[in-house]
C-alpha positions in Angstrom: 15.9 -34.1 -26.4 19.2 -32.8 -24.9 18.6 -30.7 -21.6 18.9 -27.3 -22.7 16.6 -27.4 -26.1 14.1 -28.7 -23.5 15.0 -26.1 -20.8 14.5 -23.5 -23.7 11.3 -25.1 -25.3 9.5 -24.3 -21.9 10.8 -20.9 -21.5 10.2 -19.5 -25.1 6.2 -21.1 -24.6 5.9 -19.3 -21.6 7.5 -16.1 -22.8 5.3 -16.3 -26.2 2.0 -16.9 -23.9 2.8 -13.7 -22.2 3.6 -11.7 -25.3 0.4 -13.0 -27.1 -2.1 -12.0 -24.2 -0.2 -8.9 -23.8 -0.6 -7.8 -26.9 -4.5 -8.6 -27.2 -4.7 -6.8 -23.7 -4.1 -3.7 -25.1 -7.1 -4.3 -27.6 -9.9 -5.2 -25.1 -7.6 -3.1 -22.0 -4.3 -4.0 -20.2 -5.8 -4.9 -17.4 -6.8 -7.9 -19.1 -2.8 -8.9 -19.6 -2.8 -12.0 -18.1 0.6 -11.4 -16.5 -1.1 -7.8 -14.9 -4.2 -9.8 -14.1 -2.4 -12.2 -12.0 -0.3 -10.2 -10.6 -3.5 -7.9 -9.4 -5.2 -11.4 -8.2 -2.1 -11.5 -6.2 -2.0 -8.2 -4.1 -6.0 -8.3 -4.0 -5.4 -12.2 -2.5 -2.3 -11.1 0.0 -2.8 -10.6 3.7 -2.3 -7.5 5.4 1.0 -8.3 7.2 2.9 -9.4 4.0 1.5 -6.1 2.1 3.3 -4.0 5.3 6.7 -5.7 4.9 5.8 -5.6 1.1 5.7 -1.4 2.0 8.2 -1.3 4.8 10.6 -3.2 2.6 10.1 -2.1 -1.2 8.4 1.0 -0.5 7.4 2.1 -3.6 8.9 -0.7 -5.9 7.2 -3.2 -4.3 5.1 -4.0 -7.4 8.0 -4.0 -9.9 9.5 -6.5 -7.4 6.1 -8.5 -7.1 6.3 -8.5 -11.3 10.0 -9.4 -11.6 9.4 -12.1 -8.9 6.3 -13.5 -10.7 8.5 -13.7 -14.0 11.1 -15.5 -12.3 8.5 -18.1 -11.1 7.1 -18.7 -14.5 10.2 -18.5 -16.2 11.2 -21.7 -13.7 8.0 -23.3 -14.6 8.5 -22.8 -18.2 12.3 -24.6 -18.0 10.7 -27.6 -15.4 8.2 -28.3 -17.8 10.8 -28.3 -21.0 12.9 -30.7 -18.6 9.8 -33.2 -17.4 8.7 -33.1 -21.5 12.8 -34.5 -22.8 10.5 -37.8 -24.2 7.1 -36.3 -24.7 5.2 -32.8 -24.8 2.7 -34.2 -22.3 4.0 -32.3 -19.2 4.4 -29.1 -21.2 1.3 -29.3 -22.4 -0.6 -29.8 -19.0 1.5 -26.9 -17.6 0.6 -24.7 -20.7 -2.9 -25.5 -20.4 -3.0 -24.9 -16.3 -1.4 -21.5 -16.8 -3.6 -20.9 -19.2 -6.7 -21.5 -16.8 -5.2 -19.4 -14.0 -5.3 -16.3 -16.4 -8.5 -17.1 -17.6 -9.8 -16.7 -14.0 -7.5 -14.3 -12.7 -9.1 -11.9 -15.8 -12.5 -13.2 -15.3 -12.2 -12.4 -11.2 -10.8 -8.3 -12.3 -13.9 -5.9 -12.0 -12.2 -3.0 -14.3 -12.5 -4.8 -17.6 -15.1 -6.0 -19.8 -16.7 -9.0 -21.3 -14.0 -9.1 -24.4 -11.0 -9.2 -21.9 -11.0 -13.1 -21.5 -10.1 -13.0 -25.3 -6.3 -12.2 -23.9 -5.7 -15.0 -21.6 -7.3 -17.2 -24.4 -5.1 -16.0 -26.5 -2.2 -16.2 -24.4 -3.2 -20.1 -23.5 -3.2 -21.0 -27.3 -0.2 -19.6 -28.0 1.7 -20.6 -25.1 0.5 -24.2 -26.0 0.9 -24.1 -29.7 4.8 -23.0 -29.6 5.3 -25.9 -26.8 4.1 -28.4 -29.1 5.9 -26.5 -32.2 9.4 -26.0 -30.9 8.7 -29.6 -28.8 8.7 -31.4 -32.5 11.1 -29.0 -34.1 13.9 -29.8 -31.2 14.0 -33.2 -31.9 16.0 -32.3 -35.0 19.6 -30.6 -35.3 18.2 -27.3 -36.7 16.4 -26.2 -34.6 18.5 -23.2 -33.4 16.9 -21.0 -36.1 12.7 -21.4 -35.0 14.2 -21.0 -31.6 15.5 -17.3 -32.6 12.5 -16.7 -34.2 10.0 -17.2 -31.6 11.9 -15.7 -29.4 12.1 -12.8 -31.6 8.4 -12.6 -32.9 7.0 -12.6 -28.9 10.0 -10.0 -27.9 7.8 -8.1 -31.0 4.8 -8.8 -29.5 5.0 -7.8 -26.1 6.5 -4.6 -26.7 3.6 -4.2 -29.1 1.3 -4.7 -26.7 2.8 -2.2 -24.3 2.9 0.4 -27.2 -0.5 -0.3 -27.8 -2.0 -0.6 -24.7 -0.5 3.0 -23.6 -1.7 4.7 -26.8 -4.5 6.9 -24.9 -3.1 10.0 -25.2 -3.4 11.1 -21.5 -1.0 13.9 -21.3 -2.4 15.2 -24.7 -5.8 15.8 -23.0 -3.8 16.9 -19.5 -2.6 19.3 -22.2 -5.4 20.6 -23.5 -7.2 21.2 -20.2 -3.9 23.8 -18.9 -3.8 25.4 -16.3 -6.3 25.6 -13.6 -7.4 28.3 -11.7 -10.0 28.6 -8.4 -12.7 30.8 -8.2 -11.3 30.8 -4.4 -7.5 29.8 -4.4 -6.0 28.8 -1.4 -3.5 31.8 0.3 0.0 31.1 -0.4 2.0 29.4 2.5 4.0 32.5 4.2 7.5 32.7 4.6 8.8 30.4 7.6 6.2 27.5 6.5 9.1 25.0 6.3 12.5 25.0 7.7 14.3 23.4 4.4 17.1 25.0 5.4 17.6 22.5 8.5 16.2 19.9 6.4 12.6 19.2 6.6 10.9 19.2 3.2 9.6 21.7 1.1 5.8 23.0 2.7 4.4 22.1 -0.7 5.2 19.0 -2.4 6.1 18.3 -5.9 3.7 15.9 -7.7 7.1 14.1 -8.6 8.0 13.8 -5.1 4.1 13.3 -4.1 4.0 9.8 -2.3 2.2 6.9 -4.0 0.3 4.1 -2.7 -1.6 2.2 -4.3 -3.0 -1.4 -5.4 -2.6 -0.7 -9.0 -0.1 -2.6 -11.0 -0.5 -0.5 -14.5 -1.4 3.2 -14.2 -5.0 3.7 -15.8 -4.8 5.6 -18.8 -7.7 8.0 -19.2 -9.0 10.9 -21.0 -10.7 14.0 -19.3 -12.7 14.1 -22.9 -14.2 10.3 -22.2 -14.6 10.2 -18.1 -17.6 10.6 -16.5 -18.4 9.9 -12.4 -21.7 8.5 -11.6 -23.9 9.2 -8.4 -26.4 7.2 -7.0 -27.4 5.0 -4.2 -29.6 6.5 -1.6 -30.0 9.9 -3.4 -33.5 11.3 -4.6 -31.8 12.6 -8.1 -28.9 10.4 -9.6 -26.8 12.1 -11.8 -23.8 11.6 -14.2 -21.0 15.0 -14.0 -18.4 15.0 -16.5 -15.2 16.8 -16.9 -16.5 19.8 -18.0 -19.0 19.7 -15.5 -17.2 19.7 -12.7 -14.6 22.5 -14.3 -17.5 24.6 -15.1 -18.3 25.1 -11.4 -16.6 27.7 -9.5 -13.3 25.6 -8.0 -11.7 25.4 -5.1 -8.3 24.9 -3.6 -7.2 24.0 -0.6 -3.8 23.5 1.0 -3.9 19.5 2.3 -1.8 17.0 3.5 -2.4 13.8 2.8 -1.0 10.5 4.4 -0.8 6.5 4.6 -1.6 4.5 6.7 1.0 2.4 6.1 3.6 4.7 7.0 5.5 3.4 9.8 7.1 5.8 12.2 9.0 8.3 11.0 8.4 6.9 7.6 8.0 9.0 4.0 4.5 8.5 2.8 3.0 11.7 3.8 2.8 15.0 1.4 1.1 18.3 1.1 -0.5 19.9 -2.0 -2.4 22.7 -3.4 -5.5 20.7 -5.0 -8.6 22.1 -6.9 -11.6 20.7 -7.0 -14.9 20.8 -5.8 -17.0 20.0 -2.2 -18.7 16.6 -2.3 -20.6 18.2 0.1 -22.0 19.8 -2.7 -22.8 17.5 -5.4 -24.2 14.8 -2.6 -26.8 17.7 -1.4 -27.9 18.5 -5.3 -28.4 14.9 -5.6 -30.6 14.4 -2.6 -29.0 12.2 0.2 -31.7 10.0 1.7 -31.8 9.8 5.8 -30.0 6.7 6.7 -27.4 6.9 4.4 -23.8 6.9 6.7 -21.6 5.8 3.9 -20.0 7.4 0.6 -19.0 4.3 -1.3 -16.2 5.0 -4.2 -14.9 3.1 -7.3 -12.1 3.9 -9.3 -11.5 2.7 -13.0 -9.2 0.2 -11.9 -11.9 -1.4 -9.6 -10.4 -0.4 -6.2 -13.4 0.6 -4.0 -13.2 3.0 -0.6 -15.7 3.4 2.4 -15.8 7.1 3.4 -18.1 8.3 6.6 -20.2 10.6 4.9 -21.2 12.8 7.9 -17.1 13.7 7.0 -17.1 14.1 3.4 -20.4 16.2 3.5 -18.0 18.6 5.4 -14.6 18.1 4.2 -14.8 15.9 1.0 -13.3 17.0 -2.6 -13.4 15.7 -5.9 -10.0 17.0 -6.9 -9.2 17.6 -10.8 -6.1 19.7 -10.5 -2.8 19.7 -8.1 -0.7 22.4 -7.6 -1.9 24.3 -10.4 -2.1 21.8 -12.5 -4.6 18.6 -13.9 -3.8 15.8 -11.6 -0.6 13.8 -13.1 -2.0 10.1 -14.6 0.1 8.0 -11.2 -2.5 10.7 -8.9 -5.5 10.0 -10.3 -5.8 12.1 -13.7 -9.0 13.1 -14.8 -10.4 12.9 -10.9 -9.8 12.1 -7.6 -11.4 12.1 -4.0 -9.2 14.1 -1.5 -10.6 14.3 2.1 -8.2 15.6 4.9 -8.1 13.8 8.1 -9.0 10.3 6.8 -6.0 8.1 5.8 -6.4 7.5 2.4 -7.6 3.9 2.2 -10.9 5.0 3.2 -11.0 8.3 1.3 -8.1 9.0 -1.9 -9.8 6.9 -4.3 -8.0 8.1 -7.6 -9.4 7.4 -11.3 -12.7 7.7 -9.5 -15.5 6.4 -11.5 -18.3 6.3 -9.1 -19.7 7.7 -6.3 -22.4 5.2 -4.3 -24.3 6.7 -1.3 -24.8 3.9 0.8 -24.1 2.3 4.3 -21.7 0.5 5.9 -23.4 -2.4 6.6 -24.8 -2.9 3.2 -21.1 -2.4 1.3 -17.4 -2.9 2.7 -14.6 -0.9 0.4 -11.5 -2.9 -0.8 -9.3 -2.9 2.7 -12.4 -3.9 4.8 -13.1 -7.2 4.6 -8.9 -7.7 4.7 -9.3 -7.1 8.8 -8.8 -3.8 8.2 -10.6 -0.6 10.1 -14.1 0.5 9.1 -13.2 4.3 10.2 -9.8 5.4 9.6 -9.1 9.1 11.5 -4.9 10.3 10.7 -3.1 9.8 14.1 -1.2 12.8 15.8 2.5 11.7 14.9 5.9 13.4 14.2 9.0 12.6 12.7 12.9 13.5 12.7 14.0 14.2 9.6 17.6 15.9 10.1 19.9 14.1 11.5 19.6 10.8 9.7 20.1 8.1 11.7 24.0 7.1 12.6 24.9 10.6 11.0 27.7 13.0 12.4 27.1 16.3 13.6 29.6 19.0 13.9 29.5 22.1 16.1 26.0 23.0 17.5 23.3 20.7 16.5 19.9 21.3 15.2 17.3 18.8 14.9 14.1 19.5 12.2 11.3 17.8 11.8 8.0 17.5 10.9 4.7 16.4 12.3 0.8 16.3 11.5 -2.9 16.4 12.8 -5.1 16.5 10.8 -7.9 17.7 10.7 -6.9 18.8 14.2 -4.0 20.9 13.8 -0.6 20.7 15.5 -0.2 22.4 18.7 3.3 21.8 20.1 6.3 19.5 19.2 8.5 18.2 22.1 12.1 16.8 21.8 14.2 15.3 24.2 17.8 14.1 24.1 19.2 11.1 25.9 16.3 10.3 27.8 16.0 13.5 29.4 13.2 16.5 30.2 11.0 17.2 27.1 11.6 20.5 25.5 9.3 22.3 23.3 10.8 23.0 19.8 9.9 25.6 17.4 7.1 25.1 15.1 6.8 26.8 11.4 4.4 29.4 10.8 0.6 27.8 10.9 -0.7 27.4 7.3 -4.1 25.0 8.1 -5.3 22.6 10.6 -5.9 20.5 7.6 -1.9 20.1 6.6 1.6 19.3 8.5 3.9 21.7 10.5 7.5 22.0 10.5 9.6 22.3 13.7 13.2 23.4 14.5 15.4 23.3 18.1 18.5 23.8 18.4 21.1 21.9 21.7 24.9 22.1 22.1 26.0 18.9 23.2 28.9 17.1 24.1 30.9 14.6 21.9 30.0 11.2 21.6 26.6 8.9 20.8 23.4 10.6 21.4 19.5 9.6 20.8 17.1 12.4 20.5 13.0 11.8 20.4 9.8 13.7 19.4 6.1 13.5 20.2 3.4 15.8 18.4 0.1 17.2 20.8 -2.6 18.4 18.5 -4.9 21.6 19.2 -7.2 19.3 21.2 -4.9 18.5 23.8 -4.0 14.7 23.1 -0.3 13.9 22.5 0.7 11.0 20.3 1.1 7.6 21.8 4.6 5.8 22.7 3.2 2.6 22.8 4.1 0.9 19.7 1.8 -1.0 17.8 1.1 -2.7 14.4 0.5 -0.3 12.3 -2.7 -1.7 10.6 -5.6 -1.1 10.5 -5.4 1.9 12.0 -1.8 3.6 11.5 1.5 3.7 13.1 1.6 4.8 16.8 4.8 5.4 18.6 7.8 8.3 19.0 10.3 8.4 16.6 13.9 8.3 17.7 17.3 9.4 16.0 20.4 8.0 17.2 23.4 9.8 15.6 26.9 11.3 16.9 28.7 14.6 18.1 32.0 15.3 16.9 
C-alpha cells in the first residue's frame, strides 16, 4: 500500500471511532463521548502546576486547547498506525483496539454518567476497528478513492449528529419559561460612585457574559429546571429532596457578591461581582436537622465535580443561587442551581449544576481539589490590582491610575499606591456597597517624562494588609503587590 492511502486509512478509522461514540454519547449522555471522557480523565489526572500554567497561559481556552491538542495526538496515531500497517492490518488493528480500551475506562472511571454510557466507547472501538480493516482491504486496489470519501463523509455526518443530538435539552427554553426573578428582599442598588469606569476599572456589576469561568468541565451540562432536583443528606435528622419549584417558592434573596479564583495570579482577571438570588443554606441545613459533629458541607454537581465547604461558614453565609442579575443562572454558571458562598474561593464553595448536598466531615470525604495537594480551607486573600494603565502603555498629561481590590468577607479598608519605589499614598476608594464584594479606587500624580513603575497593596477592615512576598499561588491563592510599569510623555 503506497504511503498516503496508509497514512489516510489510520486517520479516517480514528476519525470514524470518534464520530461513532460521539454520536451514541448523545443517546446515553455526552459525557460518555469517548473523546470528552478522555479528555476529562485528563484534567481530573493533571497535577496542580501544569493546570496553573494551563490557566496562566490559556486562561479560559485552555480546554479547547487541551481538545485540539488531544486531536492532533490521535490524528498522529491514526497516520503511524496506517504507515506501520503498508503490508498488514495487524498494527492498525492493535492500535484500534488499545484506543478503544482507553475510552472504555476513561467512561467507566466518569461518575456523571450511567451504566448505558460504556455503550459509546464500545461503539466507537468497533467502528474505529471495522473501517481500519475495511478501507485496509479496499486500499489495496486502485479505487479506492471513492470509500475513502465516503467514510470520511458518513463520520463528518455522524459527529455533528452527535453534537446536535447530544445538545437537544432545551435549556434556554426552560431558562425561558422560568423569567424573571424577583427577591422577596432584593439587594439595594450600588449608588452612584461604586466604580470608576471612567478611569478604567470595570463595571461594579458584572455581566454574566463577562462573568469569569473556571471550571473542570469540558462540555457545559445541559439541564432543565423542570427535571433537577438537589438531594440532602448525610448527618441530618430529616433528609430531603427540594426541586426547582421548591426552592423558587420560598421567599428569595439577593445579595450583591463577588466571587473569585484561586487561580488568579496577581493582578489577574478571574474575579467578578453579581447580583444573585437564591436562598440561605443556612436555612435548608437547619430544616433538615444537622447532627453535632458534622464540620463539613460536601457538594456534587451533575458533572461529578465535588466541593468541601466549612459548614460553620455556609450555615452563615451560604446560598443556593438560582438567578443572576435578575435573571436564571446562564447554562456555563450553573443553570438550574448553584452554591455561592462569599469569602471562600470557589474551589471549595461555587459548585455549579449542583446536584447534592452531603453533610459530612472532613475527615470522612475530601472534595475534588483536595486530594490534588490542594488546601482543605480556602479564605479569599486581601489583594488589589492596577487596572489602568496597562502595562508598557503611554500616558499623556496628568496621570491617573484605577484599580480595584477585594476582601472578602472582610471588607476593604484602604488602597495604597506608590510610584518609583517611593512613600505609599492612600488612593481614593469607590463608595462602599458590601464587605462581601470588591472596591474601586482612583489617585491621581503629575509626573515627569520618562519610564515609571507604580504599585498597590489592599488592607482590609481588620487591619491586615496584603502580603508582598510572592508565592505559588496554590493551594491557597496568589499573594504579592501588583506592579505597572508604563511611560510619561
Amino acid at each position: 500500500m503506497k504511503p498516503a492511502k496508509a497514512a489516510l486509512t489510520g486517520l479516517l478509522a480514528v476519525i470514524a471511532a470518534l464520530a461513532a461514540g460521539h454520536l451514541v454519547a448523545a443517546f446515553v449522555g455526552l459525557s460518555a463521548s469517548p473523546y470528552l471522557a478522555v479528555g476529562n480523565a485528563a484534567i481530573d489526572l493533571t497535577p496542580s502546576w501544569l493546570k496553573d500554567f494551563a490557566v496562566a497561559t490559556f486562561g479560559t481556552y485552555d480546554k479547547l486547547v487541551l481538545l485540539t491538542g488531544m486531536a492532533l495526538v490521535l490524528a498522529g496515531v491514526g497516520v503511524a498506525a496506517g504507515l506501520l500497517s503498508r503490508t498488514s492490518p495487524t498494527p492498525g488493528s492493535v492500535v484500534a483496539v488499545a484506543l478503544g480500551v482507553v475510552g472504555i475506562a476513561a467512561v467507566l472511571s466518569r461518575p456523571d454518567v450511567g451504566q448505558l454510557s460504556v455503550l459509546a466507547p464500545v461503539a466507537s472501538l468497533a467502528a474505529g476497528l471495522y473501517v481500519f480493516r475495511y478501507l485496509h482491504r479496499e486500499a489495496q486496489h486502485d479505487g479506492a478513492r471513492r470509500d475513502f470519501l465516503v467514510t470520511a463523509g458518513l463520520a463528518a455526518v455522524a459527529g455533528v449528529a452527535g453534537q446536535l443530538f447530544g445538545s437537544r435539552t432545551d435549556v434556554e427554553g426552560s431558562r425561558q419559561a422560568i423569567g424573571e426573578l424577583k427577591a422577596a428582599t432584593p439587594a439595594p442598588e450600588p449608588p452612584p460612585g461604586a466604580d470608576f469606569t471612567g478611569d478604567g476599572t470595570p463595571s461594579f456589576i458584572t455581566s454574566g457574559d463577562d462573568f469569569y469561568r473556571i471550571d473542570t468541565a469540558l462540555s457545559v451540562p445541559r439541564l432543565r429546571a423542570e427535571e433537577w432536583s438537589l438531594r440532602v443528606h448525610g448527618m441530618v435528622e430529616r433528609p430531603t429532596v427540594l426541586t426547582f419549584d421548591d426552592i423558587r417558592r420560598r421567599d428569595l434573596t439577593e445579595e450583591v457578591i463577588t466571587l473569585a479564583c484561586v487561580s488568579n495570579e496577581v493582578g489577574g482577571p478571574y474575579i467578578s461581582t453579581a447580583k444573585f438570588i437564591g436562598i440561605p443554606i443556612g436555612d435548608v441545613l437547619r430544616e433538615a436537622g444537622v447532627r453535632a459533629g458534622a464540620d463539613q458541607l460536601f457538594s456534587t454537581s451533575d458533572d461529578g465535580f465535588t466541593a468541601g465547604s466549612p459548614l460553620d461558614y455556609v450555615l452563615e453565609r451560604g446560598m443556593i443561587a438560582i438567578g443572576m442579575n435578575g435573571e436564571p443562572l446562564p447554562a456555563e454558571h450553573g443553570f438550574p442551581a448553584r452554591l455561592v458562598v462569599p469569602g471562600l474561593y470557589g474551589y471549595v464553595s461555587a459548585t455549579k449544576w449542583v446536584t447534592d448536598l452531603n453533610v459530612t466531615t472532613f475527615a470522612e470525604d475530601q472534595g475534588y481539589w483536595i486530594p490534588r495537594g490542594w488546601a482543605t480551607r480556602a479564605p479569599i486573600k486581601t489583594m488589589s490590582r492596577i487596572d489602568r494603565p496597562r502595562g508598557l502603555a503611554k500616558v499623556r498629561g496628568r496621570t491617573v491610575v484605577a484599580g480595584t481590590a477585594w476582601a472578602q468577607p472582610k471588607g476593604v479598608a484602604k488602597v495604597e499606591v506608590r510610584f518609583d519605589g517611593g512613600p505609599w499614598r492612600e488612593a481614593v476608594l469607590a463608595a462602599d456597597v458590601s464587605d462581601s464584594t470588591w472596591r474601586m479606587w482612583r489617585v491621581e500624580e503629575d509626573l515627569r517624562p520618562g519610564s515609571h513603575t507604580v504599585e498597590c497593596r489592599a488592607t482590609d477592615k481588620s487591619g491586615y494588609t496584603q502580603d508582598q512576598a510572592r508565592l505559588d499561588p496554590v493551594p491557597d491563592g496568589a499573594t504579592g503587590w501588583h506592579s505597572v510599569t508604563f511611560t510619561v510623555e
